[in-house]
N, C-alpha and C positions, 0 to 999 in steps of 0.2 A: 438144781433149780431150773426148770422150762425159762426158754426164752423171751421174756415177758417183752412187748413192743412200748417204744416212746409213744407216748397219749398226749403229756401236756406239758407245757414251761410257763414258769415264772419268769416276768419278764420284769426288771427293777432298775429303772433308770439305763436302759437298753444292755443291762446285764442279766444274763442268762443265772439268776440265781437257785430255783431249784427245776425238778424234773418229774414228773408221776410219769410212773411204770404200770402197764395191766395188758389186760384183755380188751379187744369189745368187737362183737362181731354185729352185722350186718344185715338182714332176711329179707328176701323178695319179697313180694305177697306167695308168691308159690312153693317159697321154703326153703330157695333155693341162696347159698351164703356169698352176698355179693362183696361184701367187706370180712376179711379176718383177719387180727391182726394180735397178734400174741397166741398163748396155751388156748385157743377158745373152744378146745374140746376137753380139757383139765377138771377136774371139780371141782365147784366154788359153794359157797354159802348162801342161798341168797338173802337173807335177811329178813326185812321188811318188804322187800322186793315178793316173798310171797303170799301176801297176805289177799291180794287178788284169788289165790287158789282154797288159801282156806276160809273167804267168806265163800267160796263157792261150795264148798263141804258144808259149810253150815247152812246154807240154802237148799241144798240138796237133799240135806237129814229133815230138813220140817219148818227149819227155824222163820218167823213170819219176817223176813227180810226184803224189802222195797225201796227206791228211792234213796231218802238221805241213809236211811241203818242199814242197805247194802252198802253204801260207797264209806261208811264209818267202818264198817266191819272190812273191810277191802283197805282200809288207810291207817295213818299216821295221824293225827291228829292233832293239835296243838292247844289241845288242854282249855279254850276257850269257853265263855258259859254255854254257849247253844251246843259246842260240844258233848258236855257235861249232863244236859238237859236231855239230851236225846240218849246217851248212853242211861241214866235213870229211868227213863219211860221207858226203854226193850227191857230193862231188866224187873221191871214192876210188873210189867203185863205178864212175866212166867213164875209173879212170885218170889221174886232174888230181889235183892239189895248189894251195895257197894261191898257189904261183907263179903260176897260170895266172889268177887273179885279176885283170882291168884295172879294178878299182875303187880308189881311194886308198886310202893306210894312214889309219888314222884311231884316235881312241881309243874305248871304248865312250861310247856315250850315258847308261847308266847309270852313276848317279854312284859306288854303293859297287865294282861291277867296277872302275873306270877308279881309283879311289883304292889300291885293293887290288892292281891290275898295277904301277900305280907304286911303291909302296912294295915291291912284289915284283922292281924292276929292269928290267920289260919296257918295249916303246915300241909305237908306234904300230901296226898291220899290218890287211891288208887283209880281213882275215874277223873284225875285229871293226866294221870300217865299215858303215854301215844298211844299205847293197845288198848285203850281199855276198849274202847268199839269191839275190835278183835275179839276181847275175852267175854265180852258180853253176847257176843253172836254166838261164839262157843257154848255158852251155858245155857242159852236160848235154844241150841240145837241140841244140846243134852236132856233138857226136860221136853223137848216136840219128839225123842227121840225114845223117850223112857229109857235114858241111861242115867248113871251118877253123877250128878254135878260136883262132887267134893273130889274125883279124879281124873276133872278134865283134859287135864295138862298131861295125864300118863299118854306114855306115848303107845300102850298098846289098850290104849281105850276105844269103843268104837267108834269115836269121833273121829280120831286123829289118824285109824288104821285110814279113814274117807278120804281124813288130806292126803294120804299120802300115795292111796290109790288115785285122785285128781291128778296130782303131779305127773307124775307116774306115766298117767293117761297121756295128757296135753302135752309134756315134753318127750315123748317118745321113750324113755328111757327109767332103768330102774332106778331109786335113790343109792348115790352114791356113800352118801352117809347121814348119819343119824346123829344130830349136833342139839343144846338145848339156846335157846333165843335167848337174850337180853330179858324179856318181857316171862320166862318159864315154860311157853310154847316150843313144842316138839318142831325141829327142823330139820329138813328132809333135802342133803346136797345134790346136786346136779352140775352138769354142766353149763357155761354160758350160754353157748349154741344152744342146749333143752331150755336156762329160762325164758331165752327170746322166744323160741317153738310155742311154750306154754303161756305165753302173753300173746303171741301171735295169734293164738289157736282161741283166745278168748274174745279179742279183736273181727275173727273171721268166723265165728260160728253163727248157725242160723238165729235168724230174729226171733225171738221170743224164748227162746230156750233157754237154760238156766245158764249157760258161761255167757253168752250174748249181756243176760241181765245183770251180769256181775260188772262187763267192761260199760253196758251203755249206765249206770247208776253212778260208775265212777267221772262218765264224762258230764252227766246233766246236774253232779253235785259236785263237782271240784273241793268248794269249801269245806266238805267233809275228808275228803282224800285228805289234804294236809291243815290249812286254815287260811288266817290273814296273813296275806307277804309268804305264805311258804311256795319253797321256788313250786314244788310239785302242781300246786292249784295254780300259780303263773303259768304257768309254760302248757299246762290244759286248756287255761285261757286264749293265749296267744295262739296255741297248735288247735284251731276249731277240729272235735273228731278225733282227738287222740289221746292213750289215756299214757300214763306216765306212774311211774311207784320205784321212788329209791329207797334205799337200804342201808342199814349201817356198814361200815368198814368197806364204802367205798362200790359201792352198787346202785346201779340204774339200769331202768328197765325202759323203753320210750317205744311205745306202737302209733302209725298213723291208721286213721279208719281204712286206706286201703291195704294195710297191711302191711308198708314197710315197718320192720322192726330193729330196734338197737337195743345193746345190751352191755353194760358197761361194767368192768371189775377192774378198782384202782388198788395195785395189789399195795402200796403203803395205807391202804385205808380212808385217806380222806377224799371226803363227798366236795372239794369244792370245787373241782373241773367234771364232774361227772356229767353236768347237764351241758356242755360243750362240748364237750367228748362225744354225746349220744346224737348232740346236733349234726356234729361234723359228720357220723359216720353217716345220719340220716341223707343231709345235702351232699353225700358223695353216691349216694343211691339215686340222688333226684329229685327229694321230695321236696317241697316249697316249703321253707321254713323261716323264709323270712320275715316273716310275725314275729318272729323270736328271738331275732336278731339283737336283742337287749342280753338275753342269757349267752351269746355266744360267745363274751370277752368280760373277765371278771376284774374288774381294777383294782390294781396294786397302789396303795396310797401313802402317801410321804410326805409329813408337813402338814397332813388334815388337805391335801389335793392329790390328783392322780400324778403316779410317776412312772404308770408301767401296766401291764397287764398280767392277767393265765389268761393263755390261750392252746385250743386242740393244737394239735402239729398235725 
């Protein structure tokens, strides 16, 4: 096992009760790794973390993608109606419906929709699941592209051969491996250092060009990146200019517009120091992040009152 670096403590009633282990490195604007701290030249997963790269493939292939259905297609989404509504209008205008969806039915992530469907009778379906944006860009770029829609998800279909030349591209390096997502989408490893490279490189590309439009949709729609309350759209908010996309099993990704980048892998998995993590490494770089100052210390609670914190180390 590589020598993974302390990230974060739990702190509970000024007892050091647990510890996250990981990676997370650091990037100038010029590339250059100002922070490393663990394997962060290792292979990791990135998850949801790159979902910035494959709405840039779907963009790239045809697919009419602007505004909020780049920054849907680029996110996580939390199942919300306006969500929902806008994944149904990209996928009507190519002729597809929710059928054509190969992502799992799923509830929303937001808690008052997911309470509100339930008591309203409905179940699970597949365009309130966090991809579905994702998957609906995909099949948007399979019919602008005159390919198959029924095997978009194969990984050596020519959509995903796009993603994974993207990657490939922006983070300098080849895919390390070839893993399948949570949501059925093909997933293409790398290292942390390449996904910070490849968020960096979306951050710092020319105005108008297709990576440029991927990072600035994420930043002028936040709500679509994640939703209400989810930390991704906060901390967009807070950090004016920067775009942000975590991941399951413990991945984050945090660029400012001038380019410093963090990159965070919690190798037990959990997301809940990650945006502290990406802070910390960010304000050891320099950058002003004190708008954000709320995500940087997550409270430990005892009694229904705070008794402790996580905080970065």
């Amino acid at each position: 096992m590589p020598e993974f670096a302390t990230l974060a403590k739990v702190v509970r009633s000024g007892f050091v009760e647990s510890v996250h282990y990981g990676s997370a490195v650091g990037l100038a604007p010029d590339g250059r790794a100002e922070v490393a701290l663990g394997p962060v030249e290792a292979p990791v997963l990135p998850r949801s973390s790159a979902k910035p790269f494959q709405a840039l493939a779907c963009l790239a292939a045809g697919a009419a993608l602007s505004g909020p259905r780049l920054a849907i297609a680029a996110g996580s989404h939390t199942g919300e109606d306006f969500h929902v509504r806008l994944v149904a209008d990209l996928l009507g205008e190519y002729g597809l419906g929710p059928g054509h969806l190969r992502c799992p039915q799923d509830w929303p992530e937001d808690e008052s929709t997911r309470h509100r469907l339930i008591r309203e009778g409905h179940g699970r379906s597949p365009e309130r699941m966090n991809c579905s944006g994702k998957h609906a860009a995909m099949l948007a770029a399979a019919v602008a592209g005159g390919w198959d829609t029924a095997s978009y998800l194969d990984p050596d279909h020519p959509l995903q051969l796009q993603v994974r030349a993207w990657v490939e591209e922006l983070s300098k390096e080849r895919a390390a491996a070839v893993a399948v997502d949570g949501c059925g989408a093909p997933l293409f490893g790398l290292s942390l250092t390449g996904l910070a490279r490849a968020v960096q490189a979306l951050v710092l590309a020319a105005p108008g060009s297709a990576p440029r439009r991927v990072a600035d949709a994420m930043r002028e729609h936040p709500e679509y990146v994640g939703g209400t309350g989810h930390q991704n759209t906060e901390l967009m908010r807070a950090i004016p200019g920067a775009v942000v996309k975590g991941g399951a099993e413990g991945v984050l990704v945090a660029a400012t517009e001038s380019g410093h980048t963090a990159a965070v892998k919690v190798i037990d998995g959990s997301p809940r120091a990650t945006t502290a993590i990406a802070l910390s490494v960010l304000g050891r770089m320099g950058c002003d992040v004190s708008g954000a100052d709320a995500f940087a210390r997550i409270p430990v609670v005892g009694g229904g009152v705070p008794v402790g914190e996580i905080h970065a180390v």
